[in-house]
Every structure is written in structure tokens, then in C-alpha cells.
C-alpha positions in Angstrom: 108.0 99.7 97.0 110.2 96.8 98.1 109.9 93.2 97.7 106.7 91.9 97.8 106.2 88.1 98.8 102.9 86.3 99.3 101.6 83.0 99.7 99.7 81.3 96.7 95.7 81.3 97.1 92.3 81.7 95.3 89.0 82.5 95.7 84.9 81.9 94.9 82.1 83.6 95.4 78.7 85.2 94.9 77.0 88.6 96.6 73.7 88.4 97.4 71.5 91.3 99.0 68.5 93.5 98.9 67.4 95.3 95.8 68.6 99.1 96.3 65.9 102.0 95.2 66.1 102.5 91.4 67.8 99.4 90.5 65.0 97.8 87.7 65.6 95.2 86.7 69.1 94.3 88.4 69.6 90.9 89.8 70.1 91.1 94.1 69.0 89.8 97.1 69.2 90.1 100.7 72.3 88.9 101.9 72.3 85.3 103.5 68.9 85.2 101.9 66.3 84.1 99.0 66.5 85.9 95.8 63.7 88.7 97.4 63.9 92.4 95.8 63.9 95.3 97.7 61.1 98.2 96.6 62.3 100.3 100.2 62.8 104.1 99.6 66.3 106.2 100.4 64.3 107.6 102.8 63.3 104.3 104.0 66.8 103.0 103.9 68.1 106.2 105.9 65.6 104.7 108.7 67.7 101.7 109.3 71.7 101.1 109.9 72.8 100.1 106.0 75.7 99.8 103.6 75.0 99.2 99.8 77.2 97.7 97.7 78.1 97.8 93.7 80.1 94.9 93.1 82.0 92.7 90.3 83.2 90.0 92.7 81.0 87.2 92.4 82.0 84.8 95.1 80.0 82.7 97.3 82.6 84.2 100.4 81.3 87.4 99.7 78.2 86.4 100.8 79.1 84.8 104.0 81.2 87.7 105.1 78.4 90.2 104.3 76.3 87.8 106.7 78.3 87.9 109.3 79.3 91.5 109.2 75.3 91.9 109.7 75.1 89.5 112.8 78.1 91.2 114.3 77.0 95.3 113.5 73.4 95.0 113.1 74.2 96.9 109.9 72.4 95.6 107.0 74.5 94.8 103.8 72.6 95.2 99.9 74.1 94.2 96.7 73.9 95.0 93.0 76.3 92.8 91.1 77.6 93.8 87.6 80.6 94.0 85.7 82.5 96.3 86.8 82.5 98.9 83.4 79.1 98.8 83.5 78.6 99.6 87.2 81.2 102.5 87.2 78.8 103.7 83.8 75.8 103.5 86.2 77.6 105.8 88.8 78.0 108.1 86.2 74.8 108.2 85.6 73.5 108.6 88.8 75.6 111.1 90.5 74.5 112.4 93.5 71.5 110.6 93.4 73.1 107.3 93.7 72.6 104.8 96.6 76.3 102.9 96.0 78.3 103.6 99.0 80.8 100.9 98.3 82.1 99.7 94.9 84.2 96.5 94.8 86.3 95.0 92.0 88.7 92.6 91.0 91.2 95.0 88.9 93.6 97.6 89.9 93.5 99.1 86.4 89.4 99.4 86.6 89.7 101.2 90.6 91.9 103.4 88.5 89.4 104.2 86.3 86.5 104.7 88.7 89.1 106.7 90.3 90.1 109.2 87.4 86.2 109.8 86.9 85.6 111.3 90.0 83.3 108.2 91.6 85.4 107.6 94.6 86.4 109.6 98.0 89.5 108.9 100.1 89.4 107.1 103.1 91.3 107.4 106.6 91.4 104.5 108.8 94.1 103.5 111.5 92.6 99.7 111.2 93.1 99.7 107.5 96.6 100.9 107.5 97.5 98.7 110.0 96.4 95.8 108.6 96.9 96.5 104.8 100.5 96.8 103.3 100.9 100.2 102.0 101.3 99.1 98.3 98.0 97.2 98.6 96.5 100.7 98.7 96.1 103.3 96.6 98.6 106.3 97.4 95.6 109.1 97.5 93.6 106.6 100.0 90.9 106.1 97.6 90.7 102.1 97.4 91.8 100.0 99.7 93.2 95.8 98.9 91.4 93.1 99.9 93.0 90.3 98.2 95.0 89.9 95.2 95.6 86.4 92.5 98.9 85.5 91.1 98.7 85.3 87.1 101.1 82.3 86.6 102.3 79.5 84.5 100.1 76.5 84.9 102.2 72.5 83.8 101.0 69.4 82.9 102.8 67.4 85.6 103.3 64.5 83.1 104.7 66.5 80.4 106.8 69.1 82.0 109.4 69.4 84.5 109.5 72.6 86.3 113.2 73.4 85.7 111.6 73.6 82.1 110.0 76.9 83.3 111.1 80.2 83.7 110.0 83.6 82.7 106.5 84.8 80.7 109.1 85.8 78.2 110.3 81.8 77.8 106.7 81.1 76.7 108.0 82.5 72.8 110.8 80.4 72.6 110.5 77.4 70.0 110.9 74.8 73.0 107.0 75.9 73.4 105.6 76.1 69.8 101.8 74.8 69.5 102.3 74.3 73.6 100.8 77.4 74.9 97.2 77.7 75.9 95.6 81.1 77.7 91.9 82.1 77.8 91.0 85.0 74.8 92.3 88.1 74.9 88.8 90.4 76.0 89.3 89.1 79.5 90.8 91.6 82.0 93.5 89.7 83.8 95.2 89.0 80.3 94.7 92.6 79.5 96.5 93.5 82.9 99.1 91.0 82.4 100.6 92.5 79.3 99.6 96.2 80.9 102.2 94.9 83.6 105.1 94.4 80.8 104.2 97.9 79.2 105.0 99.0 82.2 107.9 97.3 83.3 109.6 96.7 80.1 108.3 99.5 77.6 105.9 99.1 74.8 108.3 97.4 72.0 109.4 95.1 74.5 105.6 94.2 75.4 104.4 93.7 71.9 107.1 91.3 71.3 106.0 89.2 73.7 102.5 89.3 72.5 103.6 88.7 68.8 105.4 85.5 70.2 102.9 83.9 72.1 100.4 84.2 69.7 102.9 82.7 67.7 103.2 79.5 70.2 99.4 78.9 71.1 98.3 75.0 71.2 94.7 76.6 70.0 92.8 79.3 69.5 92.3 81.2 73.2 88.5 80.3 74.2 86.9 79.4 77.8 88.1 80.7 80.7 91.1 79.9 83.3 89.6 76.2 84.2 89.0 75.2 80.4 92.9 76.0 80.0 93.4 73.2 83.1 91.1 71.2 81.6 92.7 71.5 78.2 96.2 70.7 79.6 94.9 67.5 80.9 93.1 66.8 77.6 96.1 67.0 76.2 96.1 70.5 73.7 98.6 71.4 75.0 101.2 72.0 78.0 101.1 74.3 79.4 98.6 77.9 80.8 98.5 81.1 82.0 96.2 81.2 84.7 95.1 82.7 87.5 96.8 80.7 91.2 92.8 80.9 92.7 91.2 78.9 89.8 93.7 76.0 91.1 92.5 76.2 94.4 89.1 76.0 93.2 89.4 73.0 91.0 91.4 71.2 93.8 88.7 72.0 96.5 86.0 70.9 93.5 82.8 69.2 94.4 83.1 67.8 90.7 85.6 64.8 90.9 86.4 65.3 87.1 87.9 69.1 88.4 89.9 67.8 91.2 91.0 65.3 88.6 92.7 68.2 86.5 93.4 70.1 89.6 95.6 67.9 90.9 97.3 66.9 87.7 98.6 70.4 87.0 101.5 72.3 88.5 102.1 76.1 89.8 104.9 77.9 88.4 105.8 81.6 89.9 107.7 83.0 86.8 110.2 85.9 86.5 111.7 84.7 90.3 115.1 86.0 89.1 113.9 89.3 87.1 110.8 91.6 87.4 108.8 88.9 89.5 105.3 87.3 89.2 102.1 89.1 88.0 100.1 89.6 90.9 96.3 91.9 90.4 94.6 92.8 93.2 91.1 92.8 94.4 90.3 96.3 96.2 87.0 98.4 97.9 86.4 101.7 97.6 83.8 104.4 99.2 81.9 105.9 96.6 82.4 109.4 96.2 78.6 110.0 96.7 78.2 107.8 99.5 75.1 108.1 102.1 76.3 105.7 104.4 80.3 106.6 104.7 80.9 105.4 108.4 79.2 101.8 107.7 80.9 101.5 104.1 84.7 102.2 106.1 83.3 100.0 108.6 82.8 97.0 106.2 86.0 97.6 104.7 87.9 97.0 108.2 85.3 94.2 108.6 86.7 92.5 105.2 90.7 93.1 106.1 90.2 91.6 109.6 92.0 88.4 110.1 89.1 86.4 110.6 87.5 88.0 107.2 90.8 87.4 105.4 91.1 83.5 106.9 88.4 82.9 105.2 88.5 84.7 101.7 91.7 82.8 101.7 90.5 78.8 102.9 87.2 79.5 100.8 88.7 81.6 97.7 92.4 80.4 97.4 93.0 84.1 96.9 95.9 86.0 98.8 94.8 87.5 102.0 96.3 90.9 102.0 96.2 90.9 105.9 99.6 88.8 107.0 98.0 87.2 109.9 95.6 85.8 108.0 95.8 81.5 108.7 96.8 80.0 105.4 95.1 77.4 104.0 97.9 74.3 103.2 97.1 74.2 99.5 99.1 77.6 99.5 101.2 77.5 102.2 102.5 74.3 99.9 103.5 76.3 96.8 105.4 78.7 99.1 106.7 82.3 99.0 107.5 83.8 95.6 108.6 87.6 94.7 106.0 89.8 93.2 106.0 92.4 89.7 107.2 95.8 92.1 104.1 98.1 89.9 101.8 101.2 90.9 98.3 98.9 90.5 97.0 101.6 88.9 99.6 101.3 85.9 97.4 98.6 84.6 94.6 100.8 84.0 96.9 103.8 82.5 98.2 101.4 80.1 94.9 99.6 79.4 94.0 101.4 75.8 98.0 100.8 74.5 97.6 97.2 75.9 94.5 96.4 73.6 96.2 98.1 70.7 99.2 95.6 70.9 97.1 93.0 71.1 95.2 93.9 68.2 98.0 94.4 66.2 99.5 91.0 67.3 96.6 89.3 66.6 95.7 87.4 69.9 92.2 86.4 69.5 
């Protein structure tokens, strides 16, 4: 594929929109509006210009762009949030009867999956392969990019220098016994992370690595990526692997006890000089069932516009995956770095031997 370089941000957000037909008791709402459920029919639905979503983002952007999309198309945007195993298991379920026309995520290992059971339909677009790097995109056309989050090594700025930092594989060295914090091993992005070394440096390789940072862990992994900031600060330990975006967001905090820790940590891109940094993407895809195709593609252009990507980017602190996309300074500050050169959907192939390694290394 190339070198890869992108600029450091993040990202926030919730999706909001009307109830679709058949959802029970799913939580939605009408996007840009109240918490109101929707009891229309398909048939209803078919009436007016629509595009409904299954999603496991939950950012407030998401919601804003959805908005806007509406005001600019006319066409109507509804939501059903969920996590994302659950939602693929729903299309399953509902085959041809389902009213998903879009399904969005924040894993290229989980598009893989929803893409090996037969839920999604490729997609051909001029706009989309203009403005989305072919790497960002699946090769069969089936999701498309539209952002993507460093995994990296997060420093207390009092305790470490950077030139202390290096690769993921430093992290086992002695210099970091008890030092090491990183949120529990069920979450996805760690998951993906060491699904990213099974595939780049081979199984043995991957559980070594595992095996030794278990080995160096200030605690116990718990909480999620801004409990390991907040632990650094705290003092527990040193340093965290986290996700770039969750920086972003606790810099940009309305809490002044989370800008507090945002700004006492540093961002370190590891692996500069080897395989490069983790980076997971954040991708769309048209459902394979789809009642609504041309307005699902039509969002999907909608979302990798500039304007769309500006603002998942200044709102998010995610990396926009359309380069002329205005930076917010927050990244533009932490600069270009080289990226892990993977197939995305690697991290899903390698998923089952990546929980087996960590359950024989015993990360928590």
C-alpha cells in the first residue's frame, strides 16, 4: 500500500433519529431532535426521501452532520444505535425484511465481519474514490473510511521524556515494570491492536508481547481510555495506550479537571522506525438489503466531503480521511507520523487467535 501519514485527531459524538419500523424497544430519535419514536410503516417511509442508519458511533458530530445532510438534501436521516455485534446479529435476523440501509462502525475487523456474513453490497462512486485513499477502503468496494484514530503511547509529561519512548514492543522492557497502564482487554481497539502484531509479526511474536505487558502493568486494566489519562496524572503509573481522539477530547473538555489531565500528558507515535503506528479506522457501509441505496451512497459522499470531514475532525479529534480536510491545531501540533501498512480487514481475520493469546497471557 505505501506509506501512510496522517495528522493526529479525535472524535465525539451521539446519533440521534427517528425510530425505524420494528425496532421495540431501541433507543432513537429524529435527528437534530427530542428523543420522539417513530411508529411510521415501510410503506410509509417509502412515501418520503429517507436513509436509515444502524450505527455504533456514538458521537455528538454524528448528529450534526446527519442534520445538515437533511437541510441540504431534503432527505431524512433515522438512527438505531447499538454495539456493533449486536446490530450486525439484528441484520441477520432480519434479512430482507430489514429497514438498515446503512451500517456504520468504528472497527475494520467488525466491517470485515458484517462483510463475510453476507450483510453488505459494494458500492461505486467517482466522489468517494476521489476523496478517499484507496487503502481507506475496502478492496471489493463494500465499506468505505470515514475516519480513522491512532492507538498510541500516552506520557506523563513530568515523569517521562519522550526520547524514553519508542516501539509497543519497549513497553516489556524492565525500564517500564509496574509503569504500564491500558484499559481491559474485552475492549475492541486493544483487541485490534494486538490483531495488528499477529499480522505483522506472526503469532509467537504477538503473544510475547502480550505476555510482557501484562507483565509490566501499573494495575489491573479497568476504565476506559480517559481513566488511563486520568490514572497517569494520579500517579499509577506512566505511562498508556490510548486512543490519539480521547486526548483531543479531554483537551477540548468542558470539565476543567479533564483539560487538567489533557494537557499534562504527552503523544507518542511508536514504531516510527519499524512497522509504524496502529492506526483503526472508522468506515460506512450499504447494507446488502438496502431500500434506500441512492440516499445511503449519497450520505456516504455527504460524510467524506471536506466540509463533513472539517468537522469530524475540529469536533472529534479523529483523522479526517479526506486530505483537504482543515486541521484542527491540536493535531496539526503533533505532526505527521508513518502508519502500520495492514489490509483493515486483517484485524477481524485475526480477531478469534487475538483473544486466545490474550487469554493465555492472562491480560485481564
Amino acid at each position: 500500500m505505501g506509506k501512510r501519514k496522517f495528522f493526529a485527531p479525535l472524535l465525539t459524538g451521539v446519533l440521534a433519529a427517528g425510530l425505524l419500523a420494528g425496532c421495540g424497544a431501541d433507543k432513537a430519535s429524529e435527528a437534530g431532535s427530542a428523543n420522539t419514536k417513530e411508529t411510521a410503516k415501510p410503506s410509509a417511509q417509502a412515501a418520503e426521501q429517507v436513509v436509515n442508519i444502524y450505527t455504533a458511533r456514538n458521537y455528538d458530530v454524528d448528529a450534526l452532520l446527519y442534520k445538515k445532510f437533511t437541510e441540504e438534501t431534503g432527505v431524512k436521516v433515522n438512527v438505531i444505535e447499538g454495539k456493533a455485534e449486536e446490530l450486525i446479529e439484528r441484520m441477520k435476523r432480519e434479512g430482507e425484511s430489514t429497514q438498515a440501509d446503512l451500517f456504520l462502525t468504528v472497527d475494520g475487523g467488525v466491517l470485515n465481519n458484517a462483510k463475510q456474513a453476507g450483510l453488505l453490497q459494494p458500492v461505486t462512486s467517482a466522489t468517494i474514490d476521489q476523496n478517499v485513499p484507496k487503502e481507506l477502503r475496502d478492496p471489493d468496494n463494500q465499506w468505505i473510511g470515514l475516519s480513522t484514530r491512532a492507538r498510541v503511547i500516552v506520557y506523563s509529561k513530568d515523569r517521562v521524556k519522550p526520547e524514553q519512548l519508542s516501539t509497543y514492543e519497549d513497553l516489556t522492557s524492565p525500564a517500564w515494570k509496574g509503569k504500564v497502564l491500558v484499559r481491559p482487554s474485552s475492549s475492541l481497539y486493544n483487541q485490534s491492536l494486538l490483531s495488528s502484531f499477529i499480522e505483522l509479526n506472526g503469532e509467537a511474536k504477538a503473544e510475547e508481547w502480550s505476555k510482557g505487558l501484562v507483565a509490566n502493568l501499573a494495575r489491573t486494566p479497568e476504565g476506559n481510555d480517559r481513566d488511563q489519562a486520568k490514572a497517569i496524572v494520579a500517579g499509577v503509573g506512566d505511562v498508556a495506550l490510548m486512543n490519539t481522539y480521547y486526548v483531543g477530547l479531554l483537551i477540548n473538555s468542558d470539565d476543567p479537571e479533564e483539560v487538567k489531565v489533557g494537557k499534562s500528558i504527552g503523544v507518542f507515535f511508536p514504531n516510527q522506525e519499524t512497522t509504524g503506528t496502529h492506526v483503526n479506522i472508522s468506515g460506512a457501509a450499504v447494507t446488502k438489503y438496502s431500500k434506500n441505496k441512492d440516499n445511503a451512497v449519497k450520505l456516504i459522499e455527504f460524510l467524506i466531503g471536506a466540509e463533513a470531514q472539517t468537522m469530524v475532525t475540529n469536533e472529534n479529534f479523529e483523522f479526517p480521511v479526506n486530505a483537504k480536510a482543515e486541521l484542527p491545531e491540536l493535531l496539526k501540533s503533533w505532526g505527521t507520523f508513518k502508519t502500520q501498512q495492514i489490509d483493515f480487514n486483517k484485524l477481524g481475520v485475526n480477531n478469534a487467535k487475538a483473544i486466545e493469546i490474550i487469554n493465555k497471557t492472562g491480560w485481564k
